[in-house]
Residue, then its C-alpha position, 0 to 999 in steps of 0.5 A: x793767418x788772416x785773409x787780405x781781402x776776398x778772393x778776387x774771383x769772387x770780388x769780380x764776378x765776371x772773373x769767376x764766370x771766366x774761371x768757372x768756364x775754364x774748369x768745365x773745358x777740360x772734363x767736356x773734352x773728356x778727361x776723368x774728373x778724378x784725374x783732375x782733381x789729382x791734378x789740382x791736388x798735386x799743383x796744390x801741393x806745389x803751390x802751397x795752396x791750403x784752401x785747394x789742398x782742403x778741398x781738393x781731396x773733398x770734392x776727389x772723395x765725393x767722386x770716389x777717389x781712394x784714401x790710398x791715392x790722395x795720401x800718395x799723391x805727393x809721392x806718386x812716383x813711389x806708389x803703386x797707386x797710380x797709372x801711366x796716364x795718371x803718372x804721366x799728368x802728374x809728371x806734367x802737372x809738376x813741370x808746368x807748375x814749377x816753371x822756374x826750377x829748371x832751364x827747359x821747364x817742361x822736358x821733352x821726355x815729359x812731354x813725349x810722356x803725356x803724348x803717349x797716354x793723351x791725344x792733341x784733344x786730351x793734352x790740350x785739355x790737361x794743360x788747361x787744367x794744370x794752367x787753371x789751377x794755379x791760377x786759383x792757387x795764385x789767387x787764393x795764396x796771394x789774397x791769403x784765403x783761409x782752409x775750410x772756410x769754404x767747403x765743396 
């Protein structure tokens, strides 16, 4: 595979400043960066995103995520590895990133999931964190960004 062109937030500066200051807002409202970068992983993995599918679990490790959760991720349902906060993210993190596969997108018993665990603050947060990450997916899978030619 070849890369199509950089990646456009690199290309555009004033985008990369954007999305970088997008990323910060969830963590500055509170939410574990480990829990984020579960978030992005699964979306990743959704999306089929292999630059953010290599890093993701770099930059999880360095924060001293688990080999045993990063491998589960995709099958958190199925693993005791996980709390209902974290199921509850992951829960959303897959409707908000997978939009199209039902009529209601985003159920309420999602929904009504993530508000059990996360206040207006912390939700709002995550969702801008889900929103985020598959912007950087789109961005990387469309443009054709090769794994490990960046590293965190």
């Amino acid at each position: 595979m070849r890369e199509r062109m950089g990646n456009p937030a690199l290309v555009l500066p004033a985008a990369m400043q954007a999305l970088t200051a997008l990323a910060k807002v969830p963590a500055e409202a509170g939410l574990s960066p480990k829990l984020l970068e579960l978030v992005n992983l699964r979306a990743s993995q959704i999306n089929g995103c292999s630059v953010c599918i290599d890093g993701h679990p770099r930059i999880a490790k360095k924060l001293g995520e688990t080999d045993e959760r990063l491998f589960a991720v995709s099958a958190w349902r199925d693993t005791p590895y996980f709390s209902g906060a974290e199921r509850a993210a992951l829960a959303l993190t897959e409707a908000v990133t997978r939009t199209s596969d039902r009529s209601d997108p985003v159920p309420d018993e999602i929904w009504d999931e993530a508000t059990r665990h996360y206040d207006g603050k912390s939700l709002a947060a995550l969702v801008i964190a889900i929103a985020n990450i598959n912007v950087w997916n789109r961005l990387n899978i469309a443009t054709r960004q090769i794994a490990g030619a960046w590293k965190p």
